[in-house]
N, C-alpha and C positions, 0 to 999 in steps of 0.2 A: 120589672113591672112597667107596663104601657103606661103613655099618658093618657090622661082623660080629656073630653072632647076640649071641654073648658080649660082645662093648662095649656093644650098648644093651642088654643088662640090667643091666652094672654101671652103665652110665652112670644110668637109671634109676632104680636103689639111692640113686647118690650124691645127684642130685637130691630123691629121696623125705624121705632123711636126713637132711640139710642144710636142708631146708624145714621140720621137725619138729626140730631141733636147734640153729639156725644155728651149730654146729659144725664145722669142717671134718675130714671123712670119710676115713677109713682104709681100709687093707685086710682089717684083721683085723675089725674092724667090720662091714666089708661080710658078708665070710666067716661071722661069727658068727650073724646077724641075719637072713640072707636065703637060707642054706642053698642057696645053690646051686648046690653039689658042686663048686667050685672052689678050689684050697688056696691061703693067703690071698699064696703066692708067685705064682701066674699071676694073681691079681685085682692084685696090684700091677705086673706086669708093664704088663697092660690098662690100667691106669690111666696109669701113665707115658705107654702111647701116645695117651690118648686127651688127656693133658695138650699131648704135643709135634703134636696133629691140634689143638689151640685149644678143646677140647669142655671140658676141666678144667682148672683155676688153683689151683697149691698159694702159700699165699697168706705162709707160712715155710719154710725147707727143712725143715724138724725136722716140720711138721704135716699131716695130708692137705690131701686134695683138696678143691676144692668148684668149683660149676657155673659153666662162665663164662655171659657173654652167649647165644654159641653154644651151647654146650648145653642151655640153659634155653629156644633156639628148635628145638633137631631133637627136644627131650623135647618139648614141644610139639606139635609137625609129626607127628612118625611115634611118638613113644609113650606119649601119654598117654592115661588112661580113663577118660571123664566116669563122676563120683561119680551114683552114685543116691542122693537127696536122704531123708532120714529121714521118716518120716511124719508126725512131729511139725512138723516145718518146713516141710513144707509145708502143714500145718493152718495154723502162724504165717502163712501167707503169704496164703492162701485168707479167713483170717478178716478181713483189713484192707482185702479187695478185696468182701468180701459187699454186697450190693446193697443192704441195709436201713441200712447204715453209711455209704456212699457221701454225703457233703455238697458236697462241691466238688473238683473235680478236684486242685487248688492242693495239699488238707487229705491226698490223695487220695497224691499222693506225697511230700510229709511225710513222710507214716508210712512208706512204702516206703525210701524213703533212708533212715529210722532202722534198720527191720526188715534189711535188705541189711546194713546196717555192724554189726550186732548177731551176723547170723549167720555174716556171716567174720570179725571181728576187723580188716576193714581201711575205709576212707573213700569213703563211696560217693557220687557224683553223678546229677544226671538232670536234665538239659537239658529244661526245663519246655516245653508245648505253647506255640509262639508266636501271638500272637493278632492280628498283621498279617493272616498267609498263612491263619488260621481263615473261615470262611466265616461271615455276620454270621444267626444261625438264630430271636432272637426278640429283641423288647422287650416289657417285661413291665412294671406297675406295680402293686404289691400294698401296697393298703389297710393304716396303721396304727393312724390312725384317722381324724376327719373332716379334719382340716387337713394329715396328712404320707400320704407313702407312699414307697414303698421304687421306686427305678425301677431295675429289671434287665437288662443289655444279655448275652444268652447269643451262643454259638459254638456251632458245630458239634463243636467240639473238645473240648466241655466247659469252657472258658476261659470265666468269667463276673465281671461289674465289675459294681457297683452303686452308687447314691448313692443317700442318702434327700432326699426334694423336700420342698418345699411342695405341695400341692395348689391347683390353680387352683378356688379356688369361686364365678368365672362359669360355669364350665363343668360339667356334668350329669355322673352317672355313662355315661350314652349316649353323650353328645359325648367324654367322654376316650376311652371304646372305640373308637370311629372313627378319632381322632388316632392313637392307638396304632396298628388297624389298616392304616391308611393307610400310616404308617410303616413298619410289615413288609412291606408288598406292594412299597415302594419299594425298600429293603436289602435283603431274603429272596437269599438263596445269593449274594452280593456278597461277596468275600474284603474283610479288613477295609482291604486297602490301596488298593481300590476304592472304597474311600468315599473320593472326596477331597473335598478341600477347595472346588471348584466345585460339587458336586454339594451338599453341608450348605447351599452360599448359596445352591442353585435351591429346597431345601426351604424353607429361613427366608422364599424367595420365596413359594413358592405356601400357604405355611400364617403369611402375618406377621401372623393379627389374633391366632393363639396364641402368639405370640410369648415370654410372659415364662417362659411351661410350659416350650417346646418350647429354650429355652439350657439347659434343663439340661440336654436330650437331648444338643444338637449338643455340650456341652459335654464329656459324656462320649463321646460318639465319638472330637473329637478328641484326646480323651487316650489314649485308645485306640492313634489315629496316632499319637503322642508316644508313648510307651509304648517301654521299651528292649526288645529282642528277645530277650537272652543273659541269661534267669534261671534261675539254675544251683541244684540246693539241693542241698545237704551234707548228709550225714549221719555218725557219729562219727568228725569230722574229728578227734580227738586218737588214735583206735585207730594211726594210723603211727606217731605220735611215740612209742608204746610198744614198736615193733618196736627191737631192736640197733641195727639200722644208721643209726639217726637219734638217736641219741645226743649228738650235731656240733651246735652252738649254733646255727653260721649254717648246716645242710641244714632246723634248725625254721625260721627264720628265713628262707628262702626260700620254706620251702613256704605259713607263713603267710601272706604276703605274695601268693602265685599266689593262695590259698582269698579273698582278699578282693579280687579283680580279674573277675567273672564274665565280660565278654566273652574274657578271656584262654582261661582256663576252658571257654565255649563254644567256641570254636576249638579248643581241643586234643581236645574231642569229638568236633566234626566232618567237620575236614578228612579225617582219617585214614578214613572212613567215608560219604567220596562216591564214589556208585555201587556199594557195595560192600551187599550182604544177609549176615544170618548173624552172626554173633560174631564179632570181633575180637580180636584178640592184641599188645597191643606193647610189647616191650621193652626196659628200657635206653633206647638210645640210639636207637632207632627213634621214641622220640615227639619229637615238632615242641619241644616247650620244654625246656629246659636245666634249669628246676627239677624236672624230672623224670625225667630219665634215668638216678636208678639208682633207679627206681621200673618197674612194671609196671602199665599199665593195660588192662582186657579191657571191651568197648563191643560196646555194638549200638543198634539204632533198637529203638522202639516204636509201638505202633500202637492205635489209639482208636477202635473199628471197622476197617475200609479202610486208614483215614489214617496213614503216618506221620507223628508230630507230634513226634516229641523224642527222645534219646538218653541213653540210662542204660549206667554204668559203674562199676567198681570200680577204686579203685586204693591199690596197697599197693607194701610191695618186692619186687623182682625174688626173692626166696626167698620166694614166693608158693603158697599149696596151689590150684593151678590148677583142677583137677579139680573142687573144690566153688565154687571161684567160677562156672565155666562153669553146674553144674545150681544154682545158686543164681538169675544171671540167666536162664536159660531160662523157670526157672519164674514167676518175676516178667512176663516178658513176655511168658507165656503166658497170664496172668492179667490183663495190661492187654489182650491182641487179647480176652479173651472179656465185656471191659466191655457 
């Protein structure tokens, strides 16, 4: 059975309330606040029903309402109204993404995870571009001076590793250009999990009188392979622990513990988010891990040109202002597709 017009605007209220308050919501309250020409006896009536339909949980007899699970999914679903974003925030946003600022992808969401948890008050993540599934796009080696250089292995992805070498000084500046060259022509658009490990020992083959150059190369490749998939980065991960509801010695304690586990982390990003486009929603007890199900977390993919390469999300507690988390990440990944 639907609701009626009058339950989801109280229901509505109560959620708005209670997320601005963590309070539990009245009916005079309601009445007084939101002017909705109902006297505060039929808004309590409403409420009872909406309490014995599982939409609201009076959490004392003596005190209101406030949203259960359910409620905070049909507010959700059929009535919530993404926030238009202030223009100052999204100056904030636009400025950390400008092209002349731009150093490494890595430095690149850093600051995004900071910027995100700064401007909800709650702990953001974002599931870093993996550099397996990256497509291998240059080798680079830049001069530091006559003995070192800097040797740089980029992606497509923007995912870039570096080490600084020795410089081979039997070898010309001409000849290193050609090893280089040769190099890329062999890698060029090969995902990094493609490079395997037969293929580094056909190079070391066909290039062994360079040999003592070219370990640093293979060297950094296969760390590359080595290289763990699931790097998650944080951002003010202490902003929950200032919410009410984490108050509880061991819910910090839990969650600490998840923040220092990044494949766990990965996974709770992902799974929820295969096959699926667009923004996500999940609460309570709809996420995969137990340290977080009276938490709410809202996830989407991102994209690096074309590519999706990673997943960003916010998570806080279920008495979450949805509305600005939603135009929060849109903008954020509106601003990673126009990289």
């Amino acid at each position: 059975m639907g609701l009626s017009t009058r339950k989801m605007e109280i229901l509505s209220a109560v959620v708005k309330d209670y997320v601005k308050t963590a309070q539990p919501v009245g009916s005079r309250t309601i009445a007084r606040r939101y002017k909705m020409g109902f006297s505060p006896a039929t808004i309590r009536n409403e409420m009872a029903d909406l309490e014995e339909m599982n939409y609201l949980l009076q959490p004392h007899t003596s005190a209101g309402r406030i949203p259960s699970q359910k409620g905070y999914r049909y507010y959700v679903d059929e009535l919530m109204q993404e926030e238009r974003l202030a223009e100052e925030d999204k100056r904030l946003i636009c400025r950390i993404f400008s092209y002349e600022k731009i150093q490494e992808v890595e430095t690149l969401i850093r600051q995004a995870s900071q910027l995100m948890s700064s401007l909800t008050n709650y702990t953001s993540l974002i599931l870093g571009p993996g550099l397996k599934k990256s497509a291998f796009k240059k080798l680079q080696i830049m001069p530091i001076d006559r003995q070192r250089g800097l040797l740089v292995l980029l992606a497509d992805t923007g995912v870039m590793k570096n080490k600084l070498i020795n410089l081979p000084q039997a070898l010309s500046q001409s000849e290193l250009a050609r090893l280089v060259s040769y190099l890329n022509q062999r890698l060029e658009g090969l995902t990094i999990d493609k490079i395997t490990a037969q293929l580094i020992r056909e190079l070391r083959r066909d290039l062994y009188h360079h040999i003592n150059f070219l370990e640093t190369t293979f060297t950094l490749l296969e760390e590359s392979l080595a290289e763990d998939e699931s790097r998650v980065f944080l951002g003010g991960i202490t902003n929950i622990f200032n919410q009410p509801e984490f108050g509880n010695i061991e819910k910090i304690k839990s969650l600490i513990s998840l923040f220092e586990q990044h494949s766990l982390l990965a996974n709770l990003l992902t799974r929820p988010l295969a096959g699926i486009e667009g923004i996500i929603i999940k609460i309570g007890r709809e996420n995969i891990l137990e340290e977080v199900q009276e938490c709410s977390l809202v996830m989407t993919t991102y994209c690096l040109g074309k590519e999706v390469v990673g997943t960003i999300g916010i998570l806080g507690p279920t008495r979450m202002e949805y509305p600005r988390v939603v135009a929060v990440l849109r903008q954020v990944v509106d601003q990673f597709e126009k990289l």
